[in-house]
BAFI-3210 file (N, C-alpha, C; in Angstrom, 3 decimals, decimal comma, padded with zeros to 6 digits):
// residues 117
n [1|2|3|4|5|6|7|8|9|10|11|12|13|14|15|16|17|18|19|20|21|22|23|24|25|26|27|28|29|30|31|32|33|34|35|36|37|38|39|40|41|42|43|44|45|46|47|48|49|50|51|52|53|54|55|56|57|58|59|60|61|62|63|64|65|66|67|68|69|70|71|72|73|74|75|76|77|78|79|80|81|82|83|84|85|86|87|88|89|90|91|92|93|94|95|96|97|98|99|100|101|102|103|104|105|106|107|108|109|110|111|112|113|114|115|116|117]
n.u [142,138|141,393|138,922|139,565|137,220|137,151|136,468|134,627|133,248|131,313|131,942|130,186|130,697|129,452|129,330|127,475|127,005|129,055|131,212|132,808|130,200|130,315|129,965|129,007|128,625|129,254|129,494|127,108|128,971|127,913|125,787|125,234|124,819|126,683|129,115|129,686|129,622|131,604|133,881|134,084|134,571|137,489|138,759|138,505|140,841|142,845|145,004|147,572|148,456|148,443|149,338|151,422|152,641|154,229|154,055|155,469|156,412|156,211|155,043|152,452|150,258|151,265|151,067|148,407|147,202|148,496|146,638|144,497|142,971|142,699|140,993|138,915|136,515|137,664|139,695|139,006|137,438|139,646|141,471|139,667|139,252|141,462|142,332|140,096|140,684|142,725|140,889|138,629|139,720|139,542|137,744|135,520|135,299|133,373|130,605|130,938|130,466|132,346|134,432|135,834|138,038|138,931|140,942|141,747|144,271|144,712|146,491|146,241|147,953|148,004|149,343|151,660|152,440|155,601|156,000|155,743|158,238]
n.v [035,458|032,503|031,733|029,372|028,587|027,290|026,599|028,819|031,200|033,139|035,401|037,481|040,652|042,691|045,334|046,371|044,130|043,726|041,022|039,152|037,226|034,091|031,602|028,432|027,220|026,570|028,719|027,979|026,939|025,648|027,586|030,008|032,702|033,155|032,309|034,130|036,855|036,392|035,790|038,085|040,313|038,649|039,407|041,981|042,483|041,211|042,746|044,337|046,862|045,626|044,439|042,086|039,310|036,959|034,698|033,938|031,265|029,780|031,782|033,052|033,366|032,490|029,566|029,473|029,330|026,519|025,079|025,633|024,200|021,404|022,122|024,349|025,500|025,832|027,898|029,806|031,009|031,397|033,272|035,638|036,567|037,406|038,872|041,271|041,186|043,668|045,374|045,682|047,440|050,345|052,838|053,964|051,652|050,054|048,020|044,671|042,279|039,943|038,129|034,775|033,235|030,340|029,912|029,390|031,083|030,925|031,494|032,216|032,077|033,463|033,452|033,559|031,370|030,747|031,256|028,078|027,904]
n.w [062,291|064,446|066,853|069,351|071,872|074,911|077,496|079,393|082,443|084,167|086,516|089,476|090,267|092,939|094,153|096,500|097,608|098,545|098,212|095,556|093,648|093,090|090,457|089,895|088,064|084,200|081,816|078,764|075,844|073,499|073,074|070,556|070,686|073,057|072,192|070,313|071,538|073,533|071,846|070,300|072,577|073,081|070,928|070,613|072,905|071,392|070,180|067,671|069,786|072,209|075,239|075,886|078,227|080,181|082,765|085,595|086,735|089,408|090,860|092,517|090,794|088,379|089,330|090,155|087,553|086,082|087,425|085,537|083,469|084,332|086,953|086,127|087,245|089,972|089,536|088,530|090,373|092,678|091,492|090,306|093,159|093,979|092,550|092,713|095,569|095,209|093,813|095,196|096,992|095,729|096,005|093,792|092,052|089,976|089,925|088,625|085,560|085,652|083,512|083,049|081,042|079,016|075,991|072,968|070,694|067,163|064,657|060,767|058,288|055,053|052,414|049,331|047,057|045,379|042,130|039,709|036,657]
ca.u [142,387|140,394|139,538|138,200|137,026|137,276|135,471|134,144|132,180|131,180|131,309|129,525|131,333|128,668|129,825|126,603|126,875|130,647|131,968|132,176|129,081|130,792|129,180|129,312|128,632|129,979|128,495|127,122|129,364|127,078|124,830|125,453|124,892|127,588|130,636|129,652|130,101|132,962|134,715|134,485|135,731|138,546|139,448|138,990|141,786|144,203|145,201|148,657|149,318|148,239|150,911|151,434|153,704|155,117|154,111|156,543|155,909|156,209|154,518|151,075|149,277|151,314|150,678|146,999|147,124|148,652|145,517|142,765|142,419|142,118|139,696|138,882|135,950|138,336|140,870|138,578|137,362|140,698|141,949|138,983|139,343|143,255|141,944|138,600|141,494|143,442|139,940|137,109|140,099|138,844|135,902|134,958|135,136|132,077|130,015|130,927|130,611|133,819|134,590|137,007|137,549|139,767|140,601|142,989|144,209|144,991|146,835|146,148|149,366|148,114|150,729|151,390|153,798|156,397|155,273|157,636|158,279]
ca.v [034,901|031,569|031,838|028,434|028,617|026,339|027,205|030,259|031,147|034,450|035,693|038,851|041,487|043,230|046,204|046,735|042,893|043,440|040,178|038,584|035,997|033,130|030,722|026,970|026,570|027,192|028,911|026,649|027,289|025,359|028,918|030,689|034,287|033,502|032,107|035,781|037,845|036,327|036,007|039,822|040,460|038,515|039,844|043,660|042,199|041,137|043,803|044,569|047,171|044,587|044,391|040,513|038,729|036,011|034,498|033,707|030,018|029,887|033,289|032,917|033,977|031,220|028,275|029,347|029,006|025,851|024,407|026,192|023,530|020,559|022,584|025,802|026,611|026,346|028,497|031,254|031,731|031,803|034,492|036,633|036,889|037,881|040,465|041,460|042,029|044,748|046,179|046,541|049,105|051,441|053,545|054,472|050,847|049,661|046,644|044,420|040,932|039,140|036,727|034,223|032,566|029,622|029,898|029,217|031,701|030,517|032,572|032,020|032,936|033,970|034,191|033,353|030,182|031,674|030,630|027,820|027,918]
ca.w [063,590|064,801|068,182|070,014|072,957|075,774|079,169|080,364|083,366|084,894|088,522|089,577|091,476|093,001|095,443|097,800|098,633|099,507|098,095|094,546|093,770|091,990|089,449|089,847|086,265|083,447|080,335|077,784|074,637|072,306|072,180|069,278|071,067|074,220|072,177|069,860|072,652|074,281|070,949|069,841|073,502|072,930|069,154|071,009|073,575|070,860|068,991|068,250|070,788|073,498|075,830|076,715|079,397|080,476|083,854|086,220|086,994|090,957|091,334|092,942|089,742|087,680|090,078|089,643|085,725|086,030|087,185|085,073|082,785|085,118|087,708|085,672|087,920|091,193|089,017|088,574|091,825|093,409|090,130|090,459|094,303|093,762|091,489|094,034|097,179|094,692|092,674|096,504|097,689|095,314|096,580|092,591|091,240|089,918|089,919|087,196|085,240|085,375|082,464|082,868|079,344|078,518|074,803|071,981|069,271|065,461|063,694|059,538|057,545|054,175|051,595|047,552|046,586|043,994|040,688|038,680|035,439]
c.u [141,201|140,371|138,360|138,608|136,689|136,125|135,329|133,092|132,476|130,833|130,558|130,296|130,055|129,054|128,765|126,708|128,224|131,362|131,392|131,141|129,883|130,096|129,738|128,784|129,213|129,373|128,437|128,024|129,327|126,090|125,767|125,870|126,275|128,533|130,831|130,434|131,812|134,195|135,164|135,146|136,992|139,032|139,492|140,580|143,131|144,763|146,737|150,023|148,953|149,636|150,872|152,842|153,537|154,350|155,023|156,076|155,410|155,567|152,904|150,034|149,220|151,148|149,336|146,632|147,117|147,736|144,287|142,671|141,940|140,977|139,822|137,329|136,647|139,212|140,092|137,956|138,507|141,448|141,118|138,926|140,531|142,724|141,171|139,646|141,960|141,991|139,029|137,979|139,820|137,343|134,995|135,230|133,448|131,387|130,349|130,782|131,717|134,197|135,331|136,857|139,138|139,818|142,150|143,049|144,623|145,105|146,857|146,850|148,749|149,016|150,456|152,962|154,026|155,686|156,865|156,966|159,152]
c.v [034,014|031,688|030,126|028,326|027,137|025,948|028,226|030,125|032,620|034,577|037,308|039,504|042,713|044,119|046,425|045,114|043,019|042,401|039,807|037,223|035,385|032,255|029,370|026,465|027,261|027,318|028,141|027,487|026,814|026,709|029,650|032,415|034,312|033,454|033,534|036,815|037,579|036,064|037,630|040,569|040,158|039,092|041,493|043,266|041,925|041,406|043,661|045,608|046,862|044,112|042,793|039,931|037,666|035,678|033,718|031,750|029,610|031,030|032,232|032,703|032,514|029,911|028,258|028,536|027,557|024,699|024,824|025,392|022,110|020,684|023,912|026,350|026,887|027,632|029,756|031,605|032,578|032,874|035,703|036,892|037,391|038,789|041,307|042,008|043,621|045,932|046,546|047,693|050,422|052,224|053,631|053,292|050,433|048,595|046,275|042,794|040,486|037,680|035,872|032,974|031,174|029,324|029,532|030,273|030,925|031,623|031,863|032,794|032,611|034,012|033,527|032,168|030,684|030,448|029,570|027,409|026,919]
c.w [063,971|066,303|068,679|071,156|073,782|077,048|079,321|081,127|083,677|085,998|088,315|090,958|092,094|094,748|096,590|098,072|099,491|098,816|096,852|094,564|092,620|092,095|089,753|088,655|084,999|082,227|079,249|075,952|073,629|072,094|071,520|070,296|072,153|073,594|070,940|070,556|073,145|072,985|070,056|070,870|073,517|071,966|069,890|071,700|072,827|069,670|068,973|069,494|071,752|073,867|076,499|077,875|079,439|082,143|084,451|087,172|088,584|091,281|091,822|091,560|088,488|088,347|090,225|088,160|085,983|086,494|086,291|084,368|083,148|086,549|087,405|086,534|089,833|090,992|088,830|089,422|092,309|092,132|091,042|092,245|094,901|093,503|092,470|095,294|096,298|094,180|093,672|096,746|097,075|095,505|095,449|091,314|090,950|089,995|088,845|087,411|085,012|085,019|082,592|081,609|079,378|076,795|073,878|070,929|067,912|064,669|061,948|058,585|056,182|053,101|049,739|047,929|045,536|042,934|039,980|038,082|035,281]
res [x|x|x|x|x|x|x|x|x|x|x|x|x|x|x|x|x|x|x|x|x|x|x|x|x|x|x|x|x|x|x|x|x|x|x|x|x|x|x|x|x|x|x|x|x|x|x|x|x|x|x|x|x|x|x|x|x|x|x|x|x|x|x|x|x|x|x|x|x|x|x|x|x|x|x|x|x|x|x|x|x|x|x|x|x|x|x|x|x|x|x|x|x|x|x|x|x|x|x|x|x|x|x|x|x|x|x|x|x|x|x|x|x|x|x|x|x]
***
């Protein structure tokens, strides 16, 4: 599996401030060590009992998508702050780094050409 990556940036959800701190830049994915990381993250993520979907085009979620590649750091604000209303109501969530990755998979089909005689 090839994975190339696109954009990523990270916000910080940080529970004693109250509100996520989002990034106005976006991680450089000429270093060697970031597109590491965020590529073994992704390869954990797509296993085969990874459950995938479909987004519903008009839904909130898919009329987000539909911009992340022409303003992918407006697109992950407004994501991770969707996510942030459903994930502060928990009293026993934790502080975390929240990745948002734009990427491509490549799948590499393997196989043998029959032999002719």
């Amino acid at each position: 599996m090839d994975i190339y990556l696109k954009r990523a940036i990270l916000h910080i959800i940080d529970r004693e401030a109250g509100d996520p701190v989002y990034s106005q830049v976006e991680l450089d994915l000429t270093t060697e060590y970031i597109r590491d990381y965020l590529t073994k993250k992704i390869q954990k993520l797509s296993t085969a009992q990874t459950k995938t979907g479909v987004l519903v085009e008009n839904s909130t979620i898919g009329q987000l998508a539909n911009v992340a590649e022409s303003d992918f750091t407006q697109f992950s604000e407004h994501f991770v702050a969707r996510w942030y209303d459903t994930y502060h109501q928990s009293e026993d969530a934790p502080s975390a780094d929240v990745f948002i990755v734009l990427y491509e998979i490549y799948q590499q089909v393997f196989g043998r050409l029959p032999a002719i005689r």
